[in-house]
PDB file of N, CA, C and O in Angstrom:
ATOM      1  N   UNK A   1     -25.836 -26.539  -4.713  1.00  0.00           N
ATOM      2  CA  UNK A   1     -25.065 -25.996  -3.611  1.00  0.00           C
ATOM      3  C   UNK A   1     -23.565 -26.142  -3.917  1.00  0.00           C
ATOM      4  O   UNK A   1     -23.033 -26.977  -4.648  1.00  0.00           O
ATOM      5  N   UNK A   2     -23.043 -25.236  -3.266  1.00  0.00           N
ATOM      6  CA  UNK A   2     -21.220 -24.989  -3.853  1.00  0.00           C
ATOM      7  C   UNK A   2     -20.538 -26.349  -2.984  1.00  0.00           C
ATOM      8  O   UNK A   2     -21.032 -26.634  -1.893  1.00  0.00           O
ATOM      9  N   UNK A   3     -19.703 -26.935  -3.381  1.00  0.00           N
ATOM     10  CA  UNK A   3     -19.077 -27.954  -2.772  1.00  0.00           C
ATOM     11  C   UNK A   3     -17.874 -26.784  -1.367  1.00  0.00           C
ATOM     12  O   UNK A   3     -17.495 -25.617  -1.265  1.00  0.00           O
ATOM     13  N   UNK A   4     -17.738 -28.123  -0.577  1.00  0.00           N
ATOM     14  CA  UNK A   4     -16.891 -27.322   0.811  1.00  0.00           C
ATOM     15  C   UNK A   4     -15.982 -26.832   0.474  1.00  0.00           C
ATOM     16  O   UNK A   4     -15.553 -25.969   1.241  1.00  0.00           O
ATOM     17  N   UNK A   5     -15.166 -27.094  -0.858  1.00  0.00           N
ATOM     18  CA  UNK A   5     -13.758 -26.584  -1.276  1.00  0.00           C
ATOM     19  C   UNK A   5     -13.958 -24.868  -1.505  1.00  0.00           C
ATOM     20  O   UNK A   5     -13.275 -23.939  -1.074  1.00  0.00           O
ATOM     21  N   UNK A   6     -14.944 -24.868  -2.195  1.00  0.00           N
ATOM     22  CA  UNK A   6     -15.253 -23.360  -3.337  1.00  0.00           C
ATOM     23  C   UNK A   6     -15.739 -22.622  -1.954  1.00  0.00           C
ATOM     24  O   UNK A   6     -15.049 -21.617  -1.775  1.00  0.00           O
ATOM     25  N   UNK A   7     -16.946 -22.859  -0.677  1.00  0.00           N
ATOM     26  CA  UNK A   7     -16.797 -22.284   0.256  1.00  0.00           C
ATOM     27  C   UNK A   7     -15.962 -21.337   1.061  1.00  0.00           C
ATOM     28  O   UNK A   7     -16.024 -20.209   1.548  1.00  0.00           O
ATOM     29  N   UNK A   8     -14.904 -22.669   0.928  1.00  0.00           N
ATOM     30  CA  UNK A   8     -13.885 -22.369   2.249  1.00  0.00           C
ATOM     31  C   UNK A   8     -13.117 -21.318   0.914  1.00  0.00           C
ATOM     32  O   UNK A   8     -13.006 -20.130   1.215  1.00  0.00           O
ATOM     33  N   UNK A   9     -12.779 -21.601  -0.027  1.00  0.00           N
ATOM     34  CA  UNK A   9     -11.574 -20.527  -1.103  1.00  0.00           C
ATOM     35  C   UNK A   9     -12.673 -19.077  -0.900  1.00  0.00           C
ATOM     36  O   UNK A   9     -12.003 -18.054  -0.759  1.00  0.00           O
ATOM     37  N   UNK A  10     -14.117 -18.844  -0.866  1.00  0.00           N
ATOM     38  CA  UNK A  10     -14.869 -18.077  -0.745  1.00  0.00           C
ATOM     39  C   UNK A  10     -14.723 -17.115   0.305  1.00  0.00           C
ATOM     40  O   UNK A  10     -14.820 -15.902   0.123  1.00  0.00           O
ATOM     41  N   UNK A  11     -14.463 -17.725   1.532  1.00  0.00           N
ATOM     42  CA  UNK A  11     -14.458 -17.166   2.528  1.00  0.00           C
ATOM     43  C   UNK A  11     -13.165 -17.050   2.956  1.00  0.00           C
ATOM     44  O   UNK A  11     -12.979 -16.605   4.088  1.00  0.00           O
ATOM     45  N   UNK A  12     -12.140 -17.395   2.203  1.00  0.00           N
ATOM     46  CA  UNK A  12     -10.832 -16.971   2.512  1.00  0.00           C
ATOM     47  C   UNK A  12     -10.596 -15.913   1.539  1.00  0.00           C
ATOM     48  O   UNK A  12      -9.515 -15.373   1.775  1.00  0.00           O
ATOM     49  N   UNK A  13     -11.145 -15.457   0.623  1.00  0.00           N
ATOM     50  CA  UNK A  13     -11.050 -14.515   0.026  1.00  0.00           C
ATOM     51  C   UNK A  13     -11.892 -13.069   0.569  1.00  0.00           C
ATOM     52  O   UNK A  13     -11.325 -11.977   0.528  1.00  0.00           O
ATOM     53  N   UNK A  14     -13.194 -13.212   1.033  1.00  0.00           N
ATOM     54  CA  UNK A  14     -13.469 -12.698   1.927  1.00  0.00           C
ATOM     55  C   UNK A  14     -12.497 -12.147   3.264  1.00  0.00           C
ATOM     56  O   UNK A  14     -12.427 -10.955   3.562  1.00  0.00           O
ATOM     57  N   UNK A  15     -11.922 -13.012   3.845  1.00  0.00           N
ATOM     58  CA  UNK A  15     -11.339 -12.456   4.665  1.00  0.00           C
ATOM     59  C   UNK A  15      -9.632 -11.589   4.374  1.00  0.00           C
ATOM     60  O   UNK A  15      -8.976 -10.741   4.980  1.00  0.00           O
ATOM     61  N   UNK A  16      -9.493 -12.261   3.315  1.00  0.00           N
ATOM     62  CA  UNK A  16      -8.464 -11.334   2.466  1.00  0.00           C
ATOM     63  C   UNK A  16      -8.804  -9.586   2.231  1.00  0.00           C
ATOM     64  O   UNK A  16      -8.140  -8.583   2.492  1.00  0.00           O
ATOM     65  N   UNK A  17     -10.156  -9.788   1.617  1.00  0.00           N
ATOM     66  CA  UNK A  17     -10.584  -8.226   1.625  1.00  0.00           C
ATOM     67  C   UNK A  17     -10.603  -7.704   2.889  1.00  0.00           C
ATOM     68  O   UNK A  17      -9.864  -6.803   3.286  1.00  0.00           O
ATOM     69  N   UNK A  18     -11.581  -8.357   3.622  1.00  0.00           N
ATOM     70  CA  UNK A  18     -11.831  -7.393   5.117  1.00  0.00           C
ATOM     71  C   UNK A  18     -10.585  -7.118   5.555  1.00  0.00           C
ATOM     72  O   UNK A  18     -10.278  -5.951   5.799  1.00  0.00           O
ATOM     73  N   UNK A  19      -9.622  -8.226   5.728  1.00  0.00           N
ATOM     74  CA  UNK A  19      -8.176  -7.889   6.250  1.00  0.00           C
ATOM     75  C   UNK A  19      -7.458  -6.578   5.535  1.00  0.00           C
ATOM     76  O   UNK A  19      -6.748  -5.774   6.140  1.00  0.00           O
ATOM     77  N   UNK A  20      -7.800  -6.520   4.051  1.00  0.00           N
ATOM     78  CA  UNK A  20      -7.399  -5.346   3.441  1.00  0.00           C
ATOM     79  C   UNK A  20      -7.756  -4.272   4.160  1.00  0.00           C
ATOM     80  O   UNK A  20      -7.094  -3.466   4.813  1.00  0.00           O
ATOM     81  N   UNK A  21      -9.033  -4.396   3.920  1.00  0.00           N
ATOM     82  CA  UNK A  21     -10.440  -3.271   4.421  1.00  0.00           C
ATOM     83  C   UNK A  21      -9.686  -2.303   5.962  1.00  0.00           C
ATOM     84  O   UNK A  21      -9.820  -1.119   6.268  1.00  0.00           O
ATOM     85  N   UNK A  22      -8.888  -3.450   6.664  1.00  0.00           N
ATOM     86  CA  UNK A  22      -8.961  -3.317   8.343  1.00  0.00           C
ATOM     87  C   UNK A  22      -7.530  -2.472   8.075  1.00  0.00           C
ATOM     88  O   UNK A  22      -7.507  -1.249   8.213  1.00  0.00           O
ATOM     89  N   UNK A  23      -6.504  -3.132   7.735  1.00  0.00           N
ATOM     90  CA  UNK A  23      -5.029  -2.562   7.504  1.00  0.00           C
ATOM     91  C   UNK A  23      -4.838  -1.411   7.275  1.00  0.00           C
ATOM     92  O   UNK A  23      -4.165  -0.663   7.985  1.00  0.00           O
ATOM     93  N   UNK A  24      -5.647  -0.982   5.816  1.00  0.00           N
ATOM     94  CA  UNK A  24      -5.359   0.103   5.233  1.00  0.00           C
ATOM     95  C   UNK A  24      -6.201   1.253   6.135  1.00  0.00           C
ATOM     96  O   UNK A  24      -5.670   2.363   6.094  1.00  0.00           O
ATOM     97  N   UNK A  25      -7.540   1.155   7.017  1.00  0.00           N
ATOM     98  CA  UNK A  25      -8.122   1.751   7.776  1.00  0.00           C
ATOM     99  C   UNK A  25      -6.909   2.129   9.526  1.00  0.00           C
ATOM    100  O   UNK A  25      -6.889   3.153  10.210  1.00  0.00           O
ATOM    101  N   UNK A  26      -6.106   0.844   9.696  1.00  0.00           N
ATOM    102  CA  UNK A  26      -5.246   1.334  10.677  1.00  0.00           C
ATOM    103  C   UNK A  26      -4.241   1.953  10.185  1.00  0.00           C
ATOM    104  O   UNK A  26      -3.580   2.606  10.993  1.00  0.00           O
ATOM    105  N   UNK A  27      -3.914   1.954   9.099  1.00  0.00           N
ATOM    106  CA  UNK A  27      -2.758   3.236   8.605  1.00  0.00           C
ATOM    107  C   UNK A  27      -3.173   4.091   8.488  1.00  0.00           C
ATOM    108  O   UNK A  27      -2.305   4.941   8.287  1.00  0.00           O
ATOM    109  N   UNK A  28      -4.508   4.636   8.485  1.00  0.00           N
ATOM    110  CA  UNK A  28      -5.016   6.134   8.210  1.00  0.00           C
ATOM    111  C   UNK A  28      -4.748   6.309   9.689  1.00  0.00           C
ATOM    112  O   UNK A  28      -3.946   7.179  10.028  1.00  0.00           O
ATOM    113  N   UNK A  29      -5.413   5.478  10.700  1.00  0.00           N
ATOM    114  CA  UNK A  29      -5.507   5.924  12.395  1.00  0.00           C
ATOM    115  C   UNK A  29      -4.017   6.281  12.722  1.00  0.00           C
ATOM    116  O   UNK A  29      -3.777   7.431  13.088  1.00  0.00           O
ATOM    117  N   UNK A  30      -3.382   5.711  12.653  1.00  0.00           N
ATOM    118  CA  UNK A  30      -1.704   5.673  12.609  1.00  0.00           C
ATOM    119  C   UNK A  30      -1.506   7.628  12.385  1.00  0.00           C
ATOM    120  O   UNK A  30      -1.187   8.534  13.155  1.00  0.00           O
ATOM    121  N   UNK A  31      -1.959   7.552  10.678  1.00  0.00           N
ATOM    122  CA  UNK A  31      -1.734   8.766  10.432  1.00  0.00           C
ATOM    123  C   UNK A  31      -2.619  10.097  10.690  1.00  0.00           C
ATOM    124  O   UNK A  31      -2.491  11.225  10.214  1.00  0.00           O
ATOM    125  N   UNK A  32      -3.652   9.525  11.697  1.00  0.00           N
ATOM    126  CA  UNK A  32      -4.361  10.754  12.401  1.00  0.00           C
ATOM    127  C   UNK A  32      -3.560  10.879  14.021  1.00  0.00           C
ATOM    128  O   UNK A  32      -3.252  11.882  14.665  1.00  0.00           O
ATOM    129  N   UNK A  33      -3.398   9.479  14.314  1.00  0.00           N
ATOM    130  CA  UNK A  33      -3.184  10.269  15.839  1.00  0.00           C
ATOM    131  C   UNK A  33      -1.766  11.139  15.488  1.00  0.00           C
ATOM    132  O   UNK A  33      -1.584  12.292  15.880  1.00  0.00           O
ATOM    133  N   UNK A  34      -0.811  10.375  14.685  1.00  0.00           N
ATOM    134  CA  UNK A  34       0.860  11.319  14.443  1.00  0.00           C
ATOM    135  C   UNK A  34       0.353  12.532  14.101  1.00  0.00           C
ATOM    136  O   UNK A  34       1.022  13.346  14.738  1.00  0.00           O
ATOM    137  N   UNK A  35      -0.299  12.994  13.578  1.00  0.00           N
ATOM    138  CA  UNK A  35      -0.914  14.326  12.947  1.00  0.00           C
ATOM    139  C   UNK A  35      -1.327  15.031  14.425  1.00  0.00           C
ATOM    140  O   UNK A  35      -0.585  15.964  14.736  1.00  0.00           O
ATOM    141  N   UNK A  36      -2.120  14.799  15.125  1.00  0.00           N
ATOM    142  CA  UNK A  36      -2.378  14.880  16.122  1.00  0.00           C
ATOM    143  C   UNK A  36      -1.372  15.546  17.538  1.00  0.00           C
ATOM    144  O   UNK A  36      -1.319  16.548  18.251  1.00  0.00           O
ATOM    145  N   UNK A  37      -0.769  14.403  17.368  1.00  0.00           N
ATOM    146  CA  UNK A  37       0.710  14.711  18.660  1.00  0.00           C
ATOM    147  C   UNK A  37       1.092  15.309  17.955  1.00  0.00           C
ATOM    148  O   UNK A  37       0.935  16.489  18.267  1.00  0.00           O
ATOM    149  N   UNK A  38       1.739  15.133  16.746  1.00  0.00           N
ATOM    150  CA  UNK A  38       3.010  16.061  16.286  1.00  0.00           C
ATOM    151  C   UNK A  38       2.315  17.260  15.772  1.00  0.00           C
ATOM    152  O   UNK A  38       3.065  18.210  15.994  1.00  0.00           O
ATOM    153  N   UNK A  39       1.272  17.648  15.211  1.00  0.00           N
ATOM    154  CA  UNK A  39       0.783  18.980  14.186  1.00  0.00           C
ATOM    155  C   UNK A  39       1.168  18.591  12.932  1.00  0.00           C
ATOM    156  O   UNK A  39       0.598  19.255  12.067  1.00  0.00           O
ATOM    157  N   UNK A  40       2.204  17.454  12.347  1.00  0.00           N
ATOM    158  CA  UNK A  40       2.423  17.199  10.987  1.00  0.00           C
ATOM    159  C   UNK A  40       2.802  15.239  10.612  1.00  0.00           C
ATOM    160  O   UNK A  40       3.145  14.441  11.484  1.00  0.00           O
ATOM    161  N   UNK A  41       2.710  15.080   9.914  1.00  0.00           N
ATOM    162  CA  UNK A  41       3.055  13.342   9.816  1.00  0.00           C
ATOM    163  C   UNK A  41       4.253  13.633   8.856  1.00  0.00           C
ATOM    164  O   UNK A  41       4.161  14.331   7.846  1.00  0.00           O
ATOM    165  N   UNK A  42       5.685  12.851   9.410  1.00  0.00           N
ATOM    166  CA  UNK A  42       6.709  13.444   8.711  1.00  0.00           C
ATOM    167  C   UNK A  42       6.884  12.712   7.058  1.00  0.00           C
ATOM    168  O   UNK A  42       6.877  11.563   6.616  1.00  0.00           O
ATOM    169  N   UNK A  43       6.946  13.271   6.826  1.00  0.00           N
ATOM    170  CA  UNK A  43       7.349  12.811   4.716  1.00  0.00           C
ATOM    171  C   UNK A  43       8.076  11.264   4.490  1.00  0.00           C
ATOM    172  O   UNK A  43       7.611  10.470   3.672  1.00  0.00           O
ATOM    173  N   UNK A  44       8.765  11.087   4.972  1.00  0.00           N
ATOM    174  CA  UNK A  44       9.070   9.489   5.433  1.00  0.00           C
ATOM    175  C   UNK A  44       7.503   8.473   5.502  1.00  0.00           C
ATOM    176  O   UNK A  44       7.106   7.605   4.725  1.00  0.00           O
ATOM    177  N   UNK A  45       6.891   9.019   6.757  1.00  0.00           N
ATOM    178  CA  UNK A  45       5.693   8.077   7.493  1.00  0.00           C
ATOM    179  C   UNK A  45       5.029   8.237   5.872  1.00  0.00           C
ATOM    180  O   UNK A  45       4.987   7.250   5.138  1.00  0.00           O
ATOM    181  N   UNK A  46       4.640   9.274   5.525  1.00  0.00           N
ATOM    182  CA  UNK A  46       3.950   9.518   4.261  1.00  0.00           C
ATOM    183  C   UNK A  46       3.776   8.752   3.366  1.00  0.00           C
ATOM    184  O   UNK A  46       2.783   8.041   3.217  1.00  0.00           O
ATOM    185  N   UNK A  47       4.966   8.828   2.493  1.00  0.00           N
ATOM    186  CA  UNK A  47       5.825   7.858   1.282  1.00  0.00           C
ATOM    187  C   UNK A  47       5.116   6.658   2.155  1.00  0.00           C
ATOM    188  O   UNK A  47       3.886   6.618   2.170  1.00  0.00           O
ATOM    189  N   UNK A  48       5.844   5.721   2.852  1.00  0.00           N
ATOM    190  CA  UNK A  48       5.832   4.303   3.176  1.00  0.00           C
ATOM    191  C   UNK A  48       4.241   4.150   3.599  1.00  0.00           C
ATOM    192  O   UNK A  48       3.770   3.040   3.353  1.00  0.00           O
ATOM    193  N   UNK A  49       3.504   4.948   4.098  1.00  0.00           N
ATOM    194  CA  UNK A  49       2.488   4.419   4.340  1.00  0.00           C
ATOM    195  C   UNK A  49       1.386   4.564   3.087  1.00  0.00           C
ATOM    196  O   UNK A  49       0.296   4.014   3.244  1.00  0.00           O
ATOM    197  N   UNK A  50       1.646   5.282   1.867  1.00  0.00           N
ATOM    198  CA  UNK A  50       1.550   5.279   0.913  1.00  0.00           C
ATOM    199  C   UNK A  50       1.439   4.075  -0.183  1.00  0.00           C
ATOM    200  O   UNK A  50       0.593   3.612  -0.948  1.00  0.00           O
ATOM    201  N   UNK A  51       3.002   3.809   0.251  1.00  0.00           N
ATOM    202  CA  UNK A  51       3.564   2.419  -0.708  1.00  0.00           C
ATOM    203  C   UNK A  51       2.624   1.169   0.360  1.00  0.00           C
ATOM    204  O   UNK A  51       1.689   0.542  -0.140  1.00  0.00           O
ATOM    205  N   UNK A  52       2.938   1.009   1.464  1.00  0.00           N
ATOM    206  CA  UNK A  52       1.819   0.003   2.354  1.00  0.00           C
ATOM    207  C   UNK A  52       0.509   0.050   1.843  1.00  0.00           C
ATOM    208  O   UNK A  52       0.096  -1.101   1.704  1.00  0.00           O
ATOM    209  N   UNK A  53      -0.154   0.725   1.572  1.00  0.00           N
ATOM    210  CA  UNK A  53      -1.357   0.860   1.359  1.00  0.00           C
ATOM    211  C   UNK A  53      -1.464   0.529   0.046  1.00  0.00           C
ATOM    212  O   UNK A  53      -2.136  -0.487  -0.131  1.00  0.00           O
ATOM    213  N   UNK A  54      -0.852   1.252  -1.343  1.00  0.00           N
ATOM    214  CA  UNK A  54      -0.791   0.067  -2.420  1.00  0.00           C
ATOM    215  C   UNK A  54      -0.180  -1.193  -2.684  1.00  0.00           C
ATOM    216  O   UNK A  54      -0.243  -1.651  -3.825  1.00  0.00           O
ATOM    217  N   UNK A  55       0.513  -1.929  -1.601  1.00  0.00           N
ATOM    218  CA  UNK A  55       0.337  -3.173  -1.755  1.00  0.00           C
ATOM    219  C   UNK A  55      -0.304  -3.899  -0.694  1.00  0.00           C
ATOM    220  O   UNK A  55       0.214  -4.984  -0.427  1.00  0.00           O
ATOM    221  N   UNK A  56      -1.368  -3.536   0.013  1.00  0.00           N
ATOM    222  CA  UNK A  56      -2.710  -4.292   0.810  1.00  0.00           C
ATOM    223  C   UNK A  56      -3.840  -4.257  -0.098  1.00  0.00           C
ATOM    224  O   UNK A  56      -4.755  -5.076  -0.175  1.00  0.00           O
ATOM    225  N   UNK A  57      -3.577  -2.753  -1.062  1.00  0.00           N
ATOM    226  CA  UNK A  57      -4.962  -3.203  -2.251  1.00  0.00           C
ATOM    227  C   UNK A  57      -4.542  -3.889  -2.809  1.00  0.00           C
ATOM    228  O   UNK A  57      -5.476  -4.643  -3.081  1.00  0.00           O
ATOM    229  N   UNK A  58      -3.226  -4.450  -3.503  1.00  0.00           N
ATOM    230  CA  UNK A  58      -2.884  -5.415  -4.568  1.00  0.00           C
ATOM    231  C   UNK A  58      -3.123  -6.462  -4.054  1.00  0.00           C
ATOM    232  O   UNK A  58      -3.950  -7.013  -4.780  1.00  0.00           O
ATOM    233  N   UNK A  59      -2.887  -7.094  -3.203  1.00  0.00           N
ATOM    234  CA  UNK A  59      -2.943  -8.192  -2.296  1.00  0.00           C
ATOM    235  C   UNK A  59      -4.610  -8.465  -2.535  1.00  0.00           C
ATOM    236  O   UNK A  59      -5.241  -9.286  -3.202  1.00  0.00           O
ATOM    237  N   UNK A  60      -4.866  -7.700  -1.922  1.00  0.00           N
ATOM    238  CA  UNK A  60      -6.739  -7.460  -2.068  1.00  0.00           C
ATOM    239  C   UNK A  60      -7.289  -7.968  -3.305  1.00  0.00           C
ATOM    240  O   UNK A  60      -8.081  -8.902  -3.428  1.00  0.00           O
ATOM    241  N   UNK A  61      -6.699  -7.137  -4.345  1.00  0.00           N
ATOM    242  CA  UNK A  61      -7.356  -7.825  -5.686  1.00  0.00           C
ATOM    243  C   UNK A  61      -6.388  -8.560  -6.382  1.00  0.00           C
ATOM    244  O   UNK A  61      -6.237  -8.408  -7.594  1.00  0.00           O
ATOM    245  N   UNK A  62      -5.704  -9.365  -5.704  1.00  0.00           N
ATOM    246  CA  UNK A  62      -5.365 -10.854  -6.224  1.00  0.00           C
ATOM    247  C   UNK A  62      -6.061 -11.475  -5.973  1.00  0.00           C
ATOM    248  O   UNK A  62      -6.140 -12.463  -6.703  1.00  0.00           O
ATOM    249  N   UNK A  63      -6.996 -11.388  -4.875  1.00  0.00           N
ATOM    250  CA  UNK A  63      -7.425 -12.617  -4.592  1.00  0.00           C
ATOM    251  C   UNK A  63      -9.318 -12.463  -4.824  1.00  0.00           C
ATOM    252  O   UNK A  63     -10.171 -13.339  -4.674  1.00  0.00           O
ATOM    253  N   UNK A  64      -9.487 -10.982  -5.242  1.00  0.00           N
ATOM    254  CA  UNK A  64     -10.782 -10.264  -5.000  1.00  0.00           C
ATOM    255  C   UNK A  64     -11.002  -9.478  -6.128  1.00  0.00           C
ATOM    256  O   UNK A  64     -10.081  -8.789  -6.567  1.00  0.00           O
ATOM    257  N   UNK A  65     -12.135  -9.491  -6.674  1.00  0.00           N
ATOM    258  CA  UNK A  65     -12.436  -8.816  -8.232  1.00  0.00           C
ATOM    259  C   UNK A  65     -13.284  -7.409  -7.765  1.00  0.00           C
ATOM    260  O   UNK A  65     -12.719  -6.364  -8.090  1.00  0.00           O
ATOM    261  N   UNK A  66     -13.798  -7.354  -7.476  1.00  0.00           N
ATOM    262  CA  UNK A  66     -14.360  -6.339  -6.324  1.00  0.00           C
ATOM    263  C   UNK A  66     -13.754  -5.337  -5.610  1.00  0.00           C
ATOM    264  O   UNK A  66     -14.405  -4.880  -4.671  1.00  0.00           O
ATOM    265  N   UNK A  67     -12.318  -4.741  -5.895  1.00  0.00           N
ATOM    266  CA  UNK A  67     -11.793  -4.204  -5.102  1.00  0.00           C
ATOM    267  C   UNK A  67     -12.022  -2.666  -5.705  1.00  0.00           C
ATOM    268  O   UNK A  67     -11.258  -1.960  -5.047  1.00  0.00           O
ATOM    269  N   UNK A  68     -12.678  -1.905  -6.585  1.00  0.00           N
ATOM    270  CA  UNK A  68     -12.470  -0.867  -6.881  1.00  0.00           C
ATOM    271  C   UNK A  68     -12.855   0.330  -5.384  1.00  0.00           C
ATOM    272  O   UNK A  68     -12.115   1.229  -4.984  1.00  0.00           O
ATOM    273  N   UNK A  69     -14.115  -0.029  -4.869  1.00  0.00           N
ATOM    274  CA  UNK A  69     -13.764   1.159  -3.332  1.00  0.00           C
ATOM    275  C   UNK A  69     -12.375   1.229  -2.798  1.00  0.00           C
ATOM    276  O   UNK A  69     -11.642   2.214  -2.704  1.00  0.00           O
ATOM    277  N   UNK A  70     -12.184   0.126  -2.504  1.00  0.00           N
ATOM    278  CA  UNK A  70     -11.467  -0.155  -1.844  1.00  0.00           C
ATOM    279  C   UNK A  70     -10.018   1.045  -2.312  1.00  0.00           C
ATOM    280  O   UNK A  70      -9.711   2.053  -1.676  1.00  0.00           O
ATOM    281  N   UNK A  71      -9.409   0.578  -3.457  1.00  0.00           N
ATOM    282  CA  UNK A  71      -8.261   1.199  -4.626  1.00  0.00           C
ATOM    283  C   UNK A  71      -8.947   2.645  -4.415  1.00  0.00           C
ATOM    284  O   UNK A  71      -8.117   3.529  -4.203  1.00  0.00           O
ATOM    285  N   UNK A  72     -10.429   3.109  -4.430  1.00  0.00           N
ATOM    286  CA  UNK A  72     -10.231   4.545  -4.609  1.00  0.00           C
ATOM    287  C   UNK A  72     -10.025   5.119  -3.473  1.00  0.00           C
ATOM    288  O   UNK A  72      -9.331   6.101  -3.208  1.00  0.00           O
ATOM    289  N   UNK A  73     -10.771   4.347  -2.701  1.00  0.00           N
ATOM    290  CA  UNK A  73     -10.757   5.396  -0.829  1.00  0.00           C
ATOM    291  C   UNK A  73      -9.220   5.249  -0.359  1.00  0.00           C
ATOM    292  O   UNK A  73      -8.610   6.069   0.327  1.00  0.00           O
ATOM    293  N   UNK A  74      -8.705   3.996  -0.886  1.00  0.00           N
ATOM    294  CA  UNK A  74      -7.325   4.484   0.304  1.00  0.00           C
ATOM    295  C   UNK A  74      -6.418   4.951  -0.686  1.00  0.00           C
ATOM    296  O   UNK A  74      -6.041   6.080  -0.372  1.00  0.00           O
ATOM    297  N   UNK A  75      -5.866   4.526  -1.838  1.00  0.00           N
ATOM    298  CA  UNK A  75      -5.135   5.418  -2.827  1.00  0.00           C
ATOM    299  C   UNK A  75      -5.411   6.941  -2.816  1.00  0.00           C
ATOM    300  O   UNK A  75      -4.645   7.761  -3.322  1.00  0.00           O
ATOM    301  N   UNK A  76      -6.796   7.306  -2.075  1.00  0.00           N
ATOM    302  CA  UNK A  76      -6.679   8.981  -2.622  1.00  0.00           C
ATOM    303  C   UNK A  76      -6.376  10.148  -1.203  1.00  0.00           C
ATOM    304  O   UNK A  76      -6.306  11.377  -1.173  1.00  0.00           O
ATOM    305  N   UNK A  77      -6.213   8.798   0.173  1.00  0.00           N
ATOM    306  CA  UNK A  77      -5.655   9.424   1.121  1.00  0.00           C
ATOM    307  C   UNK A  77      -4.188  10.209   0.863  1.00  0.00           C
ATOM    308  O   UNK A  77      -3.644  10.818   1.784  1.00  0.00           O
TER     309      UNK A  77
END
């Protein structure tokens, strides 16, 4: 059995991903409802939510080896 240390680093890495998982999923919502009200998401919101989103996957796989869904689904928004 894994000692409590390797657990707890386990499940904080875990929650590193999901936290990824959750972030990069509220920047898409972000960029549906603006799409929405406005008819367009302006080129600004774009770019930055762009650059946000590749560094929540980096973050992600610092700490997570496992991240390739992750890198393809939101990088190809």
């Amino acid at each position: 059995m894994k000692d409590i240390q390797q657990e707890q680093l386990d499940i904080l890495k875990d929650m590193v991903k999901l936290n990824a998982i959750i972030a990069t999923e509220l920047i898409q919502l972000v960029e549906n409802s603006s799409q929405q009200l406005r008819g367009a998401i302006p080129d600004s919101c774009k770019t930055q939510h762009g650059e946000l989103r590749k560094q929540v996957v980096e973050i992600a796989e610092k700490w997570n080896d496992n991240c390739e869904m992750l890198r393809q689904h939101n990088l190809n928004h």
